[in-house]
N, CA, C and O atoms as a GROMACS GRO file, in nm:
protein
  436
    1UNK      N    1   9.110  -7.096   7.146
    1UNK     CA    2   9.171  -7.180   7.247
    1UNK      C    3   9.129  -7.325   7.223
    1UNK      O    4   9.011  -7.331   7.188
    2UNK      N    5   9.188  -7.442   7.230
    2UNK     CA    6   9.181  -7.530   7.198
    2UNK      C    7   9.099  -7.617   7.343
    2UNK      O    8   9.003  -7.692   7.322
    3UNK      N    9   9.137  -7.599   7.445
    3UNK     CA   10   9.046  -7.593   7.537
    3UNK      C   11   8.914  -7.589   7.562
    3UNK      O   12   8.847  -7.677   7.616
    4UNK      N   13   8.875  -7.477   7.519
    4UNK     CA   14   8.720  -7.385   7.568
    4UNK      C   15   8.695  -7.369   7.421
    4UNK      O   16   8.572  -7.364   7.423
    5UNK      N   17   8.722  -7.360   7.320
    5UNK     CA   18   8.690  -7.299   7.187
    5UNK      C   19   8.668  -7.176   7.175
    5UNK      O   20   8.596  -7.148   7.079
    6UNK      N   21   8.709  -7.078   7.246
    6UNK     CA   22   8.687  -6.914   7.200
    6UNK      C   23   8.797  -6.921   7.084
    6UNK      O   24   8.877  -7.013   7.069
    7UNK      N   25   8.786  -6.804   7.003
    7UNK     CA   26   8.795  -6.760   6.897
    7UNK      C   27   8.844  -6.621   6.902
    7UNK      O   28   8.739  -6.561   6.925
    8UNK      N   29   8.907  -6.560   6.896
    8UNK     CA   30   8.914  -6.411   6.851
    8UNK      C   31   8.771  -6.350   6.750
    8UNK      O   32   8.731  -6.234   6.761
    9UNK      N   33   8.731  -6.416   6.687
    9UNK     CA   34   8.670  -6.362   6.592
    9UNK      C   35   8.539  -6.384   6.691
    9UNK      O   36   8.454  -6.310   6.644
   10UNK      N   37   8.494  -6.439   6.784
   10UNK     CA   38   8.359  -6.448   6.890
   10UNK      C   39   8.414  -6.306   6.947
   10UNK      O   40   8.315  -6.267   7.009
   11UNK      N   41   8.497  -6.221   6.960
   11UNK     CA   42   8.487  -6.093   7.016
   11UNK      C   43   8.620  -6.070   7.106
   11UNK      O   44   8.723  -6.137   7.103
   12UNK      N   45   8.596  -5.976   7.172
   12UNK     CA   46   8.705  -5.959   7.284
   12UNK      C   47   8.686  -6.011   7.392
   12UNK      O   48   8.785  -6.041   7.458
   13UNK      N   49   8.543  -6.043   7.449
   13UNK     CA   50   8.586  -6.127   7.592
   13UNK      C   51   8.600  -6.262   7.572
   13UNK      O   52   8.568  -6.318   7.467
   14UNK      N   53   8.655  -6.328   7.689
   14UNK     CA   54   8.694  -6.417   7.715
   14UNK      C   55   8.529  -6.505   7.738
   14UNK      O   56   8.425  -6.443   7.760
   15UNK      N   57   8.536  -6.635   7.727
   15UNK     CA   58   8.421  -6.718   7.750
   15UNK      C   59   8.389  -6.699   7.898
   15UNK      O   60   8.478  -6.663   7.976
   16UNK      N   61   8.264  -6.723   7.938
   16UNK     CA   62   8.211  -6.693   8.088
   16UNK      C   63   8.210  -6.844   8.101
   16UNK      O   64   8.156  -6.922   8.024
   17UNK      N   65   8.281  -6.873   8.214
   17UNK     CA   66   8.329  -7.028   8.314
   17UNK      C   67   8.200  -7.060   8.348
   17UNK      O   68   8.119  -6.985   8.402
   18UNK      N   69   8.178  -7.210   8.306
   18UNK     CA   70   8.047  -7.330   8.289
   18UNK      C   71   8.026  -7.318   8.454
   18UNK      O   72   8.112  -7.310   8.542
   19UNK      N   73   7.897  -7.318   8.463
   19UNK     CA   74   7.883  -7.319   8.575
   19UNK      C   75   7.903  -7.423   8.714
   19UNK      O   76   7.870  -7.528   8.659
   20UNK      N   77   7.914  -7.438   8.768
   20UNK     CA   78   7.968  -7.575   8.871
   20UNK      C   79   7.857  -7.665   8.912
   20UNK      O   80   7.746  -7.616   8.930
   21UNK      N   81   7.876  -7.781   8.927
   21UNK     CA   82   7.734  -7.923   8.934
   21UNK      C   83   7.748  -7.848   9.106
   21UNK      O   84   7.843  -7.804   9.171
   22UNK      N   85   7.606  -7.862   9.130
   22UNK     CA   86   7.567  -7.831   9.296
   22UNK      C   87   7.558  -7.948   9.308
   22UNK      O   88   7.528  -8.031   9.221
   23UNK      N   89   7.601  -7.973   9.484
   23UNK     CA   90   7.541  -8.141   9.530
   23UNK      C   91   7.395  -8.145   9.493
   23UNK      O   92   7.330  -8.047   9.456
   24UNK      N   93   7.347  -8.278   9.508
   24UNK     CA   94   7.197  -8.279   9.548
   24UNK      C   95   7.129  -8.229   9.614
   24UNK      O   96   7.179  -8.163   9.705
   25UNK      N   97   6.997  -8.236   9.603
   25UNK     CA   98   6.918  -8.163   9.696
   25UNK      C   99   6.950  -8.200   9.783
   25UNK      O  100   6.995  -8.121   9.866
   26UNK      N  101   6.944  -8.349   9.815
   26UNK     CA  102   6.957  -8.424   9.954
   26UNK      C  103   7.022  -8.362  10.058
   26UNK      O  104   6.996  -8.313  10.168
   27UNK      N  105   7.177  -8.393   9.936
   27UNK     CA  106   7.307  -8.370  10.016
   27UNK      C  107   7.247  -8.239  10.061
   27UNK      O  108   7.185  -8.225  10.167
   28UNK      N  109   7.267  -8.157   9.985
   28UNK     CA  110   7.238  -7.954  10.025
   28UNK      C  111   7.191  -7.965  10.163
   28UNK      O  112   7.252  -7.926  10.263
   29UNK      N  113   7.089  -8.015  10.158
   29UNK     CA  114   6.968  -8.052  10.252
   29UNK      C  115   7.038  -8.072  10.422
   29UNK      O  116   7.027  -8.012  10.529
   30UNK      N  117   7.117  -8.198  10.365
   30UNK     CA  118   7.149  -8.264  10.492
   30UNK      C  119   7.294  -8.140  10.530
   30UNK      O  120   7.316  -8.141  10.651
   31UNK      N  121   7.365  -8.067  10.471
   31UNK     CA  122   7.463  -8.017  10.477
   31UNK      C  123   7.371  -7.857  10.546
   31UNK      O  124   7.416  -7.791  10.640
   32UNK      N  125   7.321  -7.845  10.517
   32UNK     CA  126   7.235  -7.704  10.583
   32UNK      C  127   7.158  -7.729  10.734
   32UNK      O  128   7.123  -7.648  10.820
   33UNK      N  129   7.150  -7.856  10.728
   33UNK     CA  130   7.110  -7.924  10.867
   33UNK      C  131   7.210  -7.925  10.958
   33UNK      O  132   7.172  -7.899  11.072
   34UNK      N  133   7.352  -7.951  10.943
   34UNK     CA  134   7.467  -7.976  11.031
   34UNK      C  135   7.515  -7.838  11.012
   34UNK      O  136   7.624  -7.832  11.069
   35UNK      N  137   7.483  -7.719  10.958
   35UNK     CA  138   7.541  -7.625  11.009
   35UNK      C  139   7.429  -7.544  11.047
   35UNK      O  140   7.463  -7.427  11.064
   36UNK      N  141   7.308  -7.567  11.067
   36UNK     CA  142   7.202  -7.474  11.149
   36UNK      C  143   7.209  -7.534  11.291
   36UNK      O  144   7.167  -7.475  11.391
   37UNK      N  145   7.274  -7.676  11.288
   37UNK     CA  146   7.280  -7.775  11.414
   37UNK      C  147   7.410  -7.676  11.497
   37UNK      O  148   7.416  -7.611  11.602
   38UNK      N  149   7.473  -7.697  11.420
   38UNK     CA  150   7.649  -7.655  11.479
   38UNK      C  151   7.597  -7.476  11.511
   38UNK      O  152   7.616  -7.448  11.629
   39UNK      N  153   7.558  -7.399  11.456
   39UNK     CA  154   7.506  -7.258  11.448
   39UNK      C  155   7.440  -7.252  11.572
   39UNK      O  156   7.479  -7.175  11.659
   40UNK      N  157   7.332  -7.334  11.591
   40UNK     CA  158   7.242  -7.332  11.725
   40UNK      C  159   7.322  -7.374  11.861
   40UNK      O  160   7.317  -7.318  11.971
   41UNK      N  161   7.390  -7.480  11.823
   41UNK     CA  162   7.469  -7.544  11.960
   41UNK      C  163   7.562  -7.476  12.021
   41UNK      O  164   7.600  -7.474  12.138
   42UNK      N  165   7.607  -7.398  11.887
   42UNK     CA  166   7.765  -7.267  11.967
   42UNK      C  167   7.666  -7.127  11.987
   42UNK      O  168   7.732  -7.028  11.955
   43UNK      N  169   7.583  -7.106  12.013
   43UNK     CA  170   7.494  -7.021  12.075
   43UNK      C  171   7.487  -6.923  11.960
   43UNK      O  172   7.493  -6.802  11.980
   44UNK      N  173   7.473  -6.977  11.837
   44UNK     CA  174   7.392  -6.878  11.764
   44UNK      C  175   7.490  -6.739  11.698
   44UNK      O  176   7.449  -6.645  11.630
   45UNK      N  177   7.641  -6.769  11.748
   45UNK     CA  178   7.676  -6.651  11.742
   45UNK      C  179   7.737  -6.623  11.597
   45UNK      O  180   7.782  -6.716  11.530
   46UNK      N  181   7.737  -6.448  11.537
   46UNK     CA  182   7.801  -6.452  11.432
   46UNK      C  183   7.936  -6.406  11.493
   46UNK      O  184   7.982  -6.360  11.598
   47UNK      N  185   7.982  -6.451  11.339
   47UNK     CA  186   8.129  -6.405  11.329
   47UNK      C  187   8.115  -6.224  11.312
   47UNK      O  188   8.017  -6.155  11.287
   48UNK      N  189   8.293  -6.176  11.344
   48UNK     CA  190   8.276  -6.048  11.383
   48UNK      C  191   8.263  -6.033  11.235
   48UNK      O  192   8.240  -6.127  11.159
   49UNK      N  193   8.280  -5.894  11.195
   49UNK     CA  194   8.262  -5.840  11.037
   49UNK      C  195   8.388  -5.855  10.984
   49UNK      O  196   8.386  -5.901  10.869
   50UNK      N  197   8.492  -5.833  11.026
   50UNK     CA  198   8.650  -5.854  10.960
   50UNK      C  199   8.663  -5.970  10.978
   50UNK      O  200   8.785  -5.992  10.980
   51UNK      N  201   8.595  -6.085  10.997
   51UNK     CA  202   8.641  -6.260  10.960
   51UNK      C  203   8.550  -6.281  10.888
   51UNK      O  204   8.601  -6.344  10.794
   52UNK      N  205   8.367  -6.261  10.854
   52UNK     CA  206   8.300  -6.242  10.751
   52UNK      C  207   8.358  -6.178  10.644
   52UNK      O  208   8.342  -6.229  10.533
   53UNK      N  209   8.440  -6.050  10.657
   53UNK     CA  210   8.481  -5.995  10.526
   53UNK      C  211   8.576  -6.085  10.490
   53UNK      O  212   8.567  -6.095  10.368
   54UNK      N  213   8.666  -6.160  10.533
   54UNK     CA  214   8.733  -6.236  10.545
   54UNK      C  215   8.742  -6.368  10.440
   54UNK      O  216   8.832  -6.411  10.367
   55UNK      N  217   8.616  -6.408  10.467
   55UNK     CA  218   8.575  -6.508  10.475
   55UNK      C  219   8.508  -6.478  10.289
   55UNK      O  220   8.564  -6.531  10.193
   56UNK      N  221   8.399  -6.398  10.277
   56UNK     CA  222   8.334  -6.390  10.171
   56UNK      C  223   8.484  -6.295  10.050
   56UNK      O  224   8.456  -6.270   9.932
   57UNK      N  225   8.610  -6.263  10.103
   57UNK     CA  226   8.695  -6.222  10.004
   57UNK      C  227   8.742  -6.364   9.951
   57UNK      O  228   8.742  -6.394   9.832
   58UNK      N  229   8.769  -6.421  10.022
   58UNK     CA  230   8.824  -6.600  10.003
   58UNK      C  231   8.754  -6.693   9.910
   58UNK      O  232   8.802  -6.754   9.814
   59UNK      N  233   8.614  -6.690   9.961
   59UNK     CA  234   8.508  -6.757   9.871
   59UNK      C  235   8.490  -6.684   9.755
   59UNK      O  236   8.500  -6.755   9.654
   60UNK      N  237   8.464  -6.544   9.729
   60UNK     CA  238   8.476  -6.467   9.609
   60UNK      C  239   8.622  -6.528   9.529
   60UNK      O  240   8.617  -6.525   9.406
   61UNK      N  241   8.717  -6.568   9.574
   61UNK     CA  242   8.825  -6.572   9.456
   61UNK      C  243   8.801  -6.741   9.442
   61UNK      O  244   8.876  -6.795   9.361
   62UNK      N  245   8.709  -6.825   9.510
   62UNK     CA  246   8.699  -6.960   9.440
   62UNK      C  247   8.689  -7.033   9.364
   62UNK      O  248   8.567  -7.047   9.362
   63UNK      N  249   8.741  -7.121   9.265
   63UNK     CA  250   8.696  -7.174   9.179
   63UNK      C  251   8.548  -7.226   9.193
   63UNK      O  252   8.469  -7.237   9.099
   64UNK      N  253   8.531  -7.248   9.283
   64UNK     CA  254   8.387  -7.372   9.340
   64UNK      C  255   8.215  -7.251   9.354
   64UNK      O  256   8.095  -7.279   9.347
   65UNK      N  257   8.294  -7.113   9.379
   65UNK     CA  258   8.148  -7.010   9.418
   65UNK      C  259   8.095  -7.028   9.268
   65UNK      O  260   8.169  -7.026   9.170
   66UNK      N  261   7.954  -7.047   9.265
   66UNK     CA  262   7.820  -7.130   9.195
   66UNK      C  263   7.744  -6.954   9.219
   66UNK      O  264   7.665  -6.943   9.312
   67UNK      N  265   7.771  -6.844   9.141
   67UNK     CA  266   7.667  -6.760   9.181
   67UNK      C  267   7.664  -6.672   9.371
   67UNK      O  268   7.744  -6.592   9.419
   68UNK      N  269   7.570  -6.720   9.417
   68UNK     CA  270   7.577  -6.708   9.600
   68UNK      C  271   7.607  -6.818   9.705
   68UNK      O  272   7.624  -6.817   9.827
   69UNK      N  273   7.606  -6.938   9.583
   69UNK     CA  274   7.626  -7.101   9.683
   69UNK      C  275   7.772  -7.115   9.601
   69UNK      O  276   7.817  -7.053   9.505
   70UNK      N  277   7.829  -7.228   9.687
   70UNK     CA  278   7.975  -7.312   9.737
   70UNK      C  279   7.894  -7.414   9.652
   70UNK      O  280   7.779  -7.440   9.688
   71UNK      N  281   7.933  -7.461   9.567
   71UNK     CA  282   7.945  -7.509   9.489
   71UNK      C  283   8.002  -7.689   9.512
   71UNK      O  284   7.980  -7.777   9.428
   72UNK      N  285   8.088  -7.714   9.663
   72UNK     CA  286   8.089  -7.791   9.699
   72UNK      C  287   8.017  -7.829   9.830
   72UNK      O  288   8.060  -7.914   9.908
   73UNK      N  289   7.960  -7.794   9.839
   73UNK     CA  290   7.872  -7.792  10.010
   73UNK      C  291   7.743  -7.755   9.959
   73UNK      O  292   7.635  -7.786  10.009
   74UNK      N  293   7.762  -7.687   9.858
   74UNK     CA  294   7.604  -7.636   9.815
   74UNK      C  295   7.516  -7.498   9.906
   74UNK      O  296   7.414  -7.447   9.859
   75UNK      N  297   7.562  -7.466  10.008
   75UNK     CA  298   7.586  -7.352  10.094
   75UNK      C  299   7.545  -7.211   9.989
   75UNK      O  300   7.582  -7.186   9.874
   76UNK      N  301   7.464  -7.140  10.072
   76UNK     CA  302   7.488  -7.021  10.054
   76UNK      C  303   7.624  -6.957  10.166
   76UNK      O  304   7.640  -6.991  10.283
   77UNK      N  305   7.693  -6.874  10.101
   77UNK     CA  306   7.829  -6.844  10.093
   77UNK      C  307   7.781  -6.755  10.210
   77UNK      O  308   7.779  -6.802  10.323
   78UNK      N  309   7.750  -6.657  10.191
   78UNK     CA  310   7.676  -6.510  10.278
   78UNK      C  311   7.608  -6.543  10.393
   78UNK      O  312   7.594  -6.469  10.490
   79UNK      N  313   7.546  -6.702  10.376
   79UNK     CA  314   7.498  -6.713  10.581
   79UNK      C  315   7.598  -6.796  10.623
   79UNK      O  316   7.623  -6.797  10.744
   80UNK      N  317   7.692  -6.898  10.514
   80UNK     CA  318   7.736  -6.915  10.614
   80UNK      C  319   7.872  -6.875  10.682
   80UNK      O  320   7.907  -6.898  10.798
   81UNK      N  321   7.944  -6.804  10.576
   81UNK     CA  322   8.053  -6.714  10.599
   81UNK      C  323   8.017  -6.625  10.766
   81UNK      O  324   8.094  -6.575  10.847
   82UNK      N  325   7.896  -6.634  10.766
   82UNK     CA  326   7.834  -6.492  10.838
   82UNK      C  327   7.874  -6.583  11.031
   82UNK      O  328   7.914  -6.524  11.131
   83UNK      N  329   7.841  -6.747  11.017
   83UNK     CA  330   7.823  -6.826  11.142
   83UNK      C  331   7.935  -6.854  11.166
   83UNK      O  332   8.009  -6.918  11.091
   84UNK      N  333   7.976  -6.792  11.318
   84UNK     CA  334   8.094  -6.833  11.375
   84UNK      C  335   8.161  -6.967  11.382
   84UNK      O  336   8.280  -7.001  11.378
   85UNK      N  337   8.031  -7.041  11.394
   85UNK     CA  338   8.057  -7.226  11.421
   85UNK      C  339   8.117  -7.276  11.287
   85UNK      O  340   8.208  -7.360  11.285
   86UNK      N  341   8.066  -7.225  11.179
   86UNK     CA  342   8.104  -7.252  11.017
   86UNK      C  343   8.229  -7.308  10.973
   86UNK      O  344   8.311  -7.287  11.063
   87UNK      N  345   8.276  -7.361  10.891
   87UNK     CA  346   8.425  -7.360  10.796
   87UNK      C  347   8.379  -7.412  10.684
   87UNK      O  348   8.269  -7.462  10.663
   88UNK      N  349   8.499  -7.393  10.588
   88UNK     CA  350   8.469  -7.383  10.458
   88UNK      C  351   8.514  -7.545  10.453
   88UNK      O  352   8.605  -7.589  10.522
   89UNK      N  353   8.442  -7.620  10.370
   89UNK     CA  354   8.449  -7.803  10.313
   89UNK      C  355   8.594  -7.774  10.278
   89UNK      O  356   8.662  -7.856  10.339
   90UNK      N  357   8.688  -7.676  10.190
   90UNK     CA  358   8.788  -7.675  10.155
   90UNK      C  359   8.928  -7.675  10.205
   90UNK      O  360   9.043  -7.695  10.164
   91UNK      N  361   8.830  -7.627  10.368
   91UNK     CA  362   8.915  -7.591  10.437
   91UNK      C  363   9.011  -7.426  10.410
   91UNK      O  364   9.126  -7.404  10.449
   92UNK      N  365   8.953  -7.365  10.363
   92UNK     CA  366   9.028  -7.263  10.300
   92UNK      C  367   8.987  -7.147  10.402
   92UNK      O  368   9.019  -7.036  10.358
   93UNK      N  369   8.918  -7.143  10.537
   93UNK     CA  370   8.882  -7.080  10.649
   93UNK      C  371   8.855  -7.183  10.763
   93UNK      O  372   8.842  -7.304  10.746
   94UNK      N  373   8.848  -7.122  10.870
   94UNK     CA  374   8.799  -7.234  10.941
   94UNK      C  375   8.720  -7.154  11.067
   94UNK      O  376   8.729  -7.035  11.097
   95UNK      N  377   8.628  -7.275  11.140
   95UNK     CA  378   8.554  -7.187  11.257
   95UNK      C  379   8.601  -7.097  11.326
   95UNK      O  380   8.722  -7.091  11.348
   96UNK      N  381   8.521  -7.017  11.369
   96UNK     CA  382   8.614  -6.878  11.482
   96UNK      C  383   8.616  -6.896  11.592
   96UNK      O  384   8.534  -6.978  11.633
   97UNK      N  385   8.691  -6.841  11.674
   97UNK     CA  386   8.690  -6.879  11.810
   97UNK      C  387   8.733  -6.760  11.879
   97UNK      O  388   8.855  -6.742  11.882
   98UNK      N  389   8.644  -6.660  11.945
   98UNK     CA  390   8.738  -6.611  12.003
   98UNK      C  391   8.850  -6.662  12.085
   98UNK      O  392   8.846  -6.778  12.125
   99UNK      N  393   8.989  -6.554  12.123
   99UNK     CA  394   9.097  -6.593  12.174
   99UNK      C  395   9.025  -6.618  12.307
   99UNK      O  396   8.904  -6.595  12.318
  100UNK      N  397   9.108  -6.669  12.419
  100UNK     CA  398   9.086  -6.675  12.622
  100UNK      C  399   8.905  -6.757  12.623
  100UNK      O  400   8.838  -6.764  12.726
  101UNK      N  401   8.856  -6.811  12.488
  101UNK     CA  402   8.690  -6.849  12.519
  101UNK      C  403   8.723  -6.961  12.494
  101UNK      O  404   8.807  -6.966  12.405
  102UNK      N  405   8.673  -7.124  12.562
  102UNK     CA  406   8.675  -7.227  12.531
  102UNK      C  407   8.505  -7.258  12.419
  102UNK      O  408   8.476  -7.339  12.331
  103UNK      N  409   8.451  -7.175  12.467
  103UNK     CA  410   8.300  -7.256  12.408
  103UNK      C  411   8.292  -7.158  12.278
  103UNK      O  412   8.216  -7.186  12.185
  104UNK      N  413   8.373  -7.047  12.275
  104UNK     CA  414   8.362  -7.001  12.129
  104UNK      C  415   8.259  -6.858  12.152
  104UNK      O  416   8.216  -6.799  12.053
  105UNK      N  417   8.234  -6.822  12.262
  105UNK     CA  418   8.124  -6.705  12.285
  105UNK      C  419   8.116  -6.636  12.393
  105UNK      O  420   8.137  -6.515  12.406
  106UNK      N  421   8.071  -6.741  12.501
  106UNK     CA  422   7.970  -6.753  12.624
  106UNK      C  423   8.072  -6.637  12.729
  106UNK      O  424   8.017  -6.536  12.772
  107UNK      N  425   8.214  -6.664  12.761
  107UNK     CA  426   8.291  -6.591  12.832
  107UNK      C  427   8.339  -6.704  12.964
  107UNK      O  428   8.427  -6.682  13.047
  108UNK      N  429   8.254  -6.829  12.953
  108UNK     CA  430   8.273  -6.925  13.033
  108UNK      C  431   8.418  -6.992  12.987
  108UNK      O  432   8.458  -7.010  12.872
  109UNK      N  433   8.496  -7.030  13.136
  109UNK     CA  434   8.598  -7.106  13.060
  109UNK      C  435   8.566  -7.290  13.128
  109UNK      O  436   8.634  -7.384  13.087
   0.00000   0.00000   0.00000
């Protein structure tokens, strides 16, 4: 391939995809802060298991999944797929809410 340089003669598989630049620590840092912030403030709650499964089928077909981290957020994928308050930087999910709940949990309207 003129692209990637595989070869037929390197074998039958295909080359394994370069791995993706993670933000900085910083960034990581400060990005794990605003969603333990947002996580704590909507009362902690997770998402049900069919919007987690949801959620980690979506990120599994990403260009951007780095291993167990998002690759653009720098996120582990698995906690935060898991937090109701969450969405993906890509926008490719977004926070949950239950339906008839304004605060996202509580049962208060």
């Amino acid at each position: 391939c003129e692209m990637c340089g595989w070869t037929p003669e390197e074998g039958s598989k295909a080359p394994v995809a370069e791995k993706q630049k993670m933000p900085s620590v910083l960034k990581r840092a400060a990005n794990f802060a605003k969603s333990a912030f947002n996580h704590m403030a909507s009362g902690a709650h997770k998402a049900p298991d069919h919007v987690y499964k949801s959620r980690i089928e979506i990120c599994n077909s990403c260009d951007k999944l780095n291993g167990s981290k998002c690759s653009e957020c720098g996120c582990f994928v698995s906690m935060k797929a898991s937090w109701s308050s969450e969405k993906c930087p890509l926008e490719k999910w977004t926070e949950y809410r239950p339906a008839g709940r304004k605060c996202g949990g509580c049962g208060k309207k």
